[in-house]
C-alpha positions as CSV (number, residue, x, y, z in Angstrom):
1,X,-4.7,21.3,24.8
2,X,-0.9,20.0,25.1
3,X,-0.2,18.8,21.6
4,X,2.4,15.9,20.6
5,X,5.5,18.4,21.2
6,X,4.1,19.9,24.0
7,X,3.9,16.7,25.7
8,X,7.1,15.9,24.9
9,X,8.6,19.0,26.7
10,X,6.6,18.0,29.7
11,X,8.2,14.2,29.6
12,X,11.7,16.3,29.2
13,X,11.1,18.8,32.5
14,X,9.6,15.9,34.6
15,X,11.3,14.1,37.5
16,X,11.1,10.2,38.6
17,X,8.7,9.4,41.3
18,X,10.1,6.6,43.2
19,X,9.6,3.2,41.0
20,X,7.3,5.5,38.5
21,X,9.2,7.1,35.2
22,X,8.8,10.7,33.6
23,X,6.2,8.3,31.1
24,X,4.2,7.3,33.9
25,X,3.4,10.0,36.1
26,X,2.3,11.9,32.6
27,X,0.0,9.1,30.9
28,X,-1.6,9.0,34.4
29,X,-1.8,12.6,34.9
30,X,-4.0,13.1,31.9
31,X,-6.0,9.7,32.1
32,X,-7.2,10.9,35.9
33,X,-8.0,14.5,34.4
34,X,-10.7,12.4,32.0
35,X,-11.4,10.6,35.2
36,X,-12.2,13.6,37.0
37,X,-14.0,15.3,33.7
38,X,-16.4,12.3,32.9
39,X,-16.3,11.0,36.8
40,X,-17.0,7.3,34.7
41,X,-13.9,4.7,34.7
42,X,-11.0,5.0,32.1
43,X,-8.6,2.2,31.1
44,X,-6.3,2.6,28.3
45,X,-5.4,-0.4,25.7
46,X,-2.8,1.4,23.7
47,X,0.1,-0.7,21.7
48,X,3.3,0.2,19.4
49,X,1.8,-0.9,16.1
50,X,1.9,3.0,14.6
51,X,5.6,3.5,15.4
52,X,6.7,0.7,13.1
53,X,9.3,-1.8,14.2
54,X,7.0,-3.7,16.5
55,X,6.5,-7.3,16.6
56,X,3.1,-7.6,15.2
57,X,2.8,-11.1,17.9
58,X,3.2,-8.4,20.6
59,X,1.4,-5.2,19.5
60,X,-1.9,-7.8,18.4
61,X,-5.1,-8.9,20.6
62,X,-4.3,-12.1,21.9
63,X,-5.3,-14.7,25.0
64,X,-2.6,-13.1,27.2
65,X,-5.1,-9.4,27.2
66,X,-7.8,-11.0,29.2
67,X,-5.3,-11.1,32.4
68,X,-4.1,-7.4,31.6
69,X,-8.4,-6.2,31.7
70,X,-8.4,-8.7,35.1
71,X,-5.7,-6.7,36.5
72,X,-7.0,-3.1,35.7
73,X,-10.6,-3.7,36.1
74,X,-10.2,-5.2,39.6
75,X,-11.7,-2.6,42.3
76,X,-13.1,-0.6,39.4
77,X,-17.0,0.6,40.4
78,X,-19.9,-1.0,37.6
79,X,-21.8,1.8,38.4
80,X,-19.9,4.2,37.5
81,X,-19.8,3.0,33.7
82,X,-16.2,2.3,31.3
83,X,-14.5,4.4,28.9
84,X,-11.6,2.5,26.9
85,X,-9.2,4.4,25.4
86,X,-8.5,2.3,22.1
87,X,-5.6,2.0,19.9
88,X,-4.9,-1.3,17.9
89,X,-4.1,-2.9,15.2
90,X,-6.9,-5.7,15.6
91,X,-5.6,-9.4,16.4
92,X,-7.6,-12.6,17.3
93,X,-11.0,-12.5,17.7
94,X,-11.3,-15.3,19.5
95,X,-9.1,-13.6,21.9
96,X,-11.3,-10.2,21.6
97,X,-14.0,-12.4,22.4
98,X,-12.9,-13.1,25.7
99,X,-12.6,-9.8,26.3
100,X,-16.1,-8.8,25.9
101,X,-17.4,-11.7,27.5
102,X,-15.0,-10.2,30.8
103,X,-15.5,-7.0,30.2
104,X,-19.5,-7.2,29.5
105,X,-19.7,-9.4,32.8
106,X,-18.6,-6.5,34.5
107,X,-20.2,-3.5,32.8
108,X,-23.7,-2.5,32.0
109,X,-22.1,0.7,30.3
110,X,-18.9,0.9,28.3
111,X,-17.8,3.4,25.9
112,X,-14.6,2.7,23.5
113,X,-13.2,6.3,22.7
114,X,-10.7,6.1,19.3
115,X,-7.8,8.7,19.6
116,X,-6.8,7.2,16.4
117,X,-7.4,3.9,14.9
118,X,-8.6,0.8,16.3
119,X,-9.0,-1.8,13.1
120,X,-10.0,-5.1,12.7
121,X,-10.1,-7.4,15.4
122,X,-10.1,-3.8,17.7
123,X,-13.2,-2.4,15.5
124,X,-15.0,-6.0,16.5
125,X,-14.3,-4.9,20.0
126,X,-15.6,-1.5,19.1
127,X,-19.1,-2.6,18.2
128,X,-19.3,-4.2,21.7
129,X,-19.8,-1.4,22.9
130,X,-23.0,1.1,23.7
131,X,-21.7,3.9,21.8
132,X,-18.0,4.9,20.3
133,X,-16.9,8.3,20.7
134,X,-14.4,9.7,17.3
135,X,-12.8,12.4,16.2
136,X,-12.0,13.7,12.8
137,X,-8.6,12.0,13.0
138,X,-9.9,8.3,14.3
139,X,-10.4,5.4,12.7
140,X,-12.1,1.9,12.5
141,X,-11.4,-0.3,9.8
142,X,-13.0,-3.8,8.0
143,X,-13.8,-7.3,10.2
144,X,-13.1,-9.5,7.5
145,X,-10.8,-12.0,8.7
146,X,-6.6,-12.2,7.6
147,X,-4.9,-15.9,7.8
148,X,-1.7,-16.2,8.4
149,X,0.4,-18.3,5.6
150,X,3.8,-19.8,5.6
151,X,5.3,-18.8,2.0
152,X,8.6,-18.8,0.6
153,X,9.6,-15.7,2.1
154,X,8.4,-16.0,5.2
155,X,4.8,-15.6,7.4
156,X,2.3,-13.6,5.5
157,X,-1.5,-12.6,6.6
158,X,-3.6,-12.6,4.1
159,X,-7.3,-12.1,3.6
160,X,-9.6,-15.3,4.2
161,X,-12.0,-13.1,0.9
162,X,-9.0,-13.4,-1.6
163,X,-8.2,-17.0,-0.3
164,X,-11.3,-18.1,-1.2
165,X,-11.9,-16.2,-4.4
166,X,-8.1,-17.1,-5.9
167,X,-9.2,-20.7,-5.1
168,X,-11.9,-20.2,-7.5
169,X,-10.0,-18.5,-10.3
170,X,-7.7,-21.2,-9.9
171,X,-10.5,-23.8,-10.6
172,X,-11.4,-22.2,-13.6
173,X,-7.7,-21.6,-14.9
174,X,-6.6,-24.9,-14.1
175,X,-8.6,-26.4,-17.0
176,X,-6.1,-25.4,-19.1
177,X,-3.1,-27.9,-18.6
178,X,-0.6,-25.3,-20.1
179,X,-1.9,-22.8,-16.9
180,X,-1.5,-25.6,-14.4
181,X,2.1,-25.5,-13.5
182,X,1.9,-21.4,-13.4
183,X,-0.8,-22.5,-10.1
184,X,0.9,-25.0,-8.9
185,X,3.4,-23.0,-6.6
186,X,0.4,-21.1,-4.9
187,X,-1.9,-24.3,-4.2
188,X,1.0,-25.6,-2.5
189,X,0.4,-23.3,0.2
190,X,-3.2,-24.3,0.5
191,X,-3.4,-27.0,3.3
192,X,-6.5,-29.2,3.2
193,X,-8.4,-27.4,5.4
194,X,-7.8,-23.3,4.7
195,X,-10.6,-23.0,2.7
196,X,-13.0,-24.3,5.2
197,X,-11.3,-22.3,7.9
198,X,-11.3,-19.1,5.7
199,X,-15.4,-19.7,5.4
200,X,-16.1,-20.2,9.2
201,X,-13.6,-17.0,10.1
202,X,-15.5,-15.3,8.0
203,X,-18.6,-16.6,9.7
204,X,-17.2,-16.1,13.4
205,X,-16.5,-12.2,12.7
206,X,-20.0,-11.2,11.2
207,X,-21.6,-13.6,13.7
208,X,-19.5,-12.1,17.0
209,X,-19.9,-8.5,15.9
210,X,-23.9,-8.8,14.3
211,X,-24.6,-10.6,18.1
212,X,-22.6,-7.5,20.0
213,X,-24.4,-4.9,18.1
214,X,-27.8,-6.5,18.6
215,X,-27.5,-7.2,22.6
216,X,-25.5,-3.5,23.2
217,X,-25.1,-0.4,20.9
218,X,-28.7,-1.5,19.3
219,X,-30.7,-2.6,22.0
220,X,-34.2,-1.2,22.5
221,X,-35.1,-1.3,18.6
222,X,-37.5,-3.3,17.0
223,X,-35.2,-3.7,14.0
224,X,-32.3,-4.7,16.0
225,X,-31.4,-7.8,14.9
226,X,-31.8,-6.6,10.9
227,X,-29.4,-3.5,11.5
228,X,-26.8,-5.6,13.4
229,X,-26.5,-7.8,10.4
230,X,-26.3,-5.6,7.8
231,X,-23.7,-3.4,9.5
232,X,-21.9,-7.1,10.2
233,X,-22.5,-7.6,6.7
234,X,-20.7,-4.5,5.5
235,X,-17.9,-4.4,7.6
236,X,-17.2,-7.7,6.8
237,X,-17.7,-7.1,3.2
238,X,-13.8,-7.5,1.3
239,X,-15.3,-6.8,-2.0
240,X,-16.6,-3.5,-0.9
241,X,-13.6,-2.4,0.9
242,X,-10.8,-4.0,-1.5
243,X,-8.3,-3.7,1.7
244,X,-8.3,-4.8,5.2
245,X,-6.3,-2.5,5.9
246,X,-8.6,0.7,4.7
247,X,-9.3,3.5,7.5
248,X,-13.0,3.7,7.8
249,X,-13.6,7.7,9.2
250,X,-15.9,8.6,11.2
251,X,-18.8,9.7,8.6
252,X,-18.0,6.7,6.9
253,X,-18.7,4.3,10.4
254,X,-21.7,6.5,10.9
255,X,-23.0,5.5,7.9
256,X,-22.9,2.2,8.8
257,X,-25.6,2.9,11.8
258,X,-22.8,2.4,14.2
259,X,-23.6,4.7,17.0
260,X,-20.8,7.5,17.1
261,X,-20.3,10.7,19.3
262,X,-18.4,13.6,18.3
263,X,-14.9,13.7,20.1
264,X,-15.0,17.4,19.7
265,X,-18.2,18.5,20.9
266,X,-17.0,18.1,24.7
267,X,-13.6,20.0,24.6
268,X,-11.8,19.1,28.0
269,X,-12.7,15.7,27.1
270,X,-11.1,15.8,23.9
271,X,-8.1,17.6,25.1
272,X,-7.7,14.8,27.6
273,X,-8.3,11.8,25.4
274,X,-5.6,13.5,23.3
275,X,-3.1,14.5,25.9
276,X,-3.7,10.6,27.2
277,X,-2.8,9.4,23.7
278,X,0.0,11.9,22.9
279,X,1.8,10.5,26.3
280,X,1.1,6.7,25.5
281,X,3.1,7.2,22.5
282,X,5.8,8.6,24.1
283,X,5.9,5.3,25.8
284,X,5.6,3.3,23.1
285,X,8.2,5.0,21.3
286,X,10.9,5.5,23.7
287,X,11.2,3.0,25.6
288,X,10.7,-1.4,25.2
289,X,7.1,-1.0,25.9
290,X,4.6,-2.6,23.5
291,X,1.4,-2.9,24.9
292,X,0.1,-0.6,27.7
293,X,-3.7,-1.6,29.6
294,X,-3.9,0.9,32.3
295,X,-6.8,2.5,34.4
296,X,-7.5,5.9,35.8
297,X,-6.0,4.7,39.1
298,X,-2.3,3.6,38.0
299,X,-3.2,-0.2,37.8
300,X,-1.0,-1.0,34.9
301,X,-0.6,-3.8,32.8
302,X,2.6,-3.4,30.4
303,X,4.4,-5.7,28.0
304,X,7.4,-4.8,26.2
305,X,10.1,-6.6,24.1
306,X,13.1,-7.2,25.9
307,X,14.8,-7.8,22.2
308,X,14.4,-3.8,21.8
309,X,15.3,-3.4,25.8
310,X,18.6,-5.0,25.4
311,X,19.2,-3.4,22.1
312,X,18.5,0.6,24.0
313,X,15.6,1.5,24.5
314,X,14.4,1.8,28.6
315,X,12.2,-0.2,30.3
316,X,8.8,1.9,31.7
317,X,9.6,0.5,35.4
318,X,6.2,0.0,36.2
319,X,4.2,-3.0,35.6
320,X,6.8,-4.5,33.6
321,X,6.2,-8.5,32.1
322,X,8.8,-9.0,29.7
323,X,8.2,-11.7,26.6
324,X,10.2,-14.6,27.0
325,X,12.4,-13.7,23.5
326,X,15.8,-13.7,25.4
327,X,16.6,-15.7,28.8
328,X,17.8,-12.2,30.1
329,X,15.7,-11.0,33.2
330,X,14.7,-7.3,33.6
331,X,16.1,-4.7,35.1
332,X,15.3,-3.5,38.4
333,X,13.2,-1.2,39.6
334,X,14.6,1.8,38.7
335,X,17.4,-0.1,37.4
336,X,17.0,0.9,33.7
337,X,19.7,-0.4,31.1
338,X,21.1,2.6,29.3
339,X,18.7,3.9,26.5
340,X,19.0,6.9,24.2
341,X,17.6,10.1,25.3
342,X,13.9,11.3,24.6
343,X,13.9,11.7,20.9
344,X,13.3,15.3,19.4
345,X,10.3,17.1,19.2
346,X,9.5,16.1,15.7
347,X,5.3,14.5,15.5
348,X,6.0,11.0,13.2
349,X,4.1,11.0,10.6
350,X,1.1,8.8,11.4
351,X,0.2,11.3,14.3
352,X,-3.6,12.2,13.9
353,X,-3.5,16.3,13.7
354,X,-5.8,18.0,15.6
């Protein structure tokens, strides 16, 4: 199996295809040998949320995803079944919902394979579907919803749980006039309706993701509905997690009933997933791109920042939609501005070892 470096000398010794980049013909090289190993469909949702830097409005699940799964999806056989390769921070779940309502329309058998994390709003996603496939290095992470607050030093998400339960401490404390003006600076960011809408977010996740788990990976037993909302329940559950952001591993989400496979019991499948998710970072790191949603049979479906394009780093030329930061079109295919050159074979630290 190629690891992270080893990719990266391939990306080196490659040559352009026509409009398609070094990046390209790679990802696509590995996501057809999974192809041609599991003979089921393969699309990749892979975004720059590991490498740092990246605007977290970009690298997030949002309304604009549901035209990237049109676009790869189209042409793709039902019977064949769907395995999506995914890495993400989480995002909206109205927006996820979408995305399962699409992608459920479509498929009778879907399979979300974790290279390395998918959290939040992405772990929602992950109980839509039949079964999960992880490895020792992936991830899922807590539902419980994060709102995002305007404070004095700019946008901040924090979690609906802690909303609500600093609301209450601040009831108590409050009855003390000499603690009032101490609260008085944080119930200023309270508008008149957050508390409701941290209480029905709350409901909306562990509703979506009890209702997924029921009508897919649970369907067929007679105790469906009661394991689908306990495993809701717990996922949901702030107090028991103390973090949204906590990595859930893989004995940890099988202990929640969720149905997982072993990444390393099929080998070429693993080395694929890998190889797949070792050259989608690659992308993600070296050149604008911020999102990739790609099939098995180079449809892609790429975003990228043109504020990181203009400041270096290359355009993939494929696929390309640029966000609408800077009134400064594109380049060309194969019209690349000038970027730096692939970066050394050093893994970053985030990278899950194998």
């Amino acid at each position: 199996m190629p690891t992270w470096g080893e990719i990266l000398e391939e990306l080196q010794t490659t040559q352009p295809e026509g409009r398609a980049s070094p990046f390209d013909i790679v990802r696509r090289k590995y996501l057809n040998q999974l192809r041609a190993h599991t003979g089921r469909n393969v699309v990749l949702y892979a975004t720059k949320w590991t490498q740092g830097g990246g605007d977290p409005g970009l690298t997030s699940i949002n309304a604009g995803d549901i035209q990237g799964f049109m676009e790869v999806m189209h042409g793709l056989n039902p019977a064949e079944g769907l395995d999506i390769i995914l890495h993400s921070p989480g995002g909206s779940p109205e927006a996820t919902e979408s995305i399962v309502q699409y992608i459920r329309s479509k498929f009778n058998d879907v399979r979300v394979i974790v290279p390395h994390a998918a959290m939040s709003a992405a772990t929602m996603l992950t109980c839509a579907a039949n079964r999960v496939v992880m490895g020792k290095h992936s991830f899922l992470g807590p539902i419980d919803p994060q709102m995002i607050l305007q404070t004095e030093t700019g946008l901040r998400a924090v979690a609906a749980h802690a909303i609500i339960e600093q609301f209450k401490l601040a009831q108590q404390e409050c009855r003390d006039p000499k603690l009032l003006p101490s609260w008085l600076p944080i119930l200023r960011m309270y508008g008149p309706a957050l508390l409701v809408q941290c209480q029905l977010a709350t409901k909306l996740s562990k509703s979506l993701v009890s209702q997924w788990l029921a009508q897919y990976m649970f369907a067929g037993l007679p105790d469906a509905a009661q394991r689908a909302e306990k495993t809701a329940h717990t996922l949901a559950d702030h107090e028991h997690h103390l973090s949204h952001g906590r990595f859930l591993g893989r004995d940890q989400v099988k202990a929640l009933d969720i149905v997982v496979a072993d990444l390393e019991d099929d080998q070429p499948m693993q080395d694929a997933v890998l190889s797949v998710f070792h050259a989608a970072t690659h992308s993600l790191t070296a050149t604008a791109t911020v999102k990739i949603i790609e099939n098995h049979l180079g449809k892609a479906f790429i975003n990228a920042d043109l504020n990181a394009a203009v400041a270096g780093l290359r355009f993939a030329p494929i696929g390309i939609r640029p966000t609408p930061t800077l009134p400064v079109p594109p380049p060309g295919p194969g019209q690349s501005p000038p970027g730096p050159s692939l970066p050394a074979p050093t893994p970053p630290p985030d990278e899950p070892k194998q």
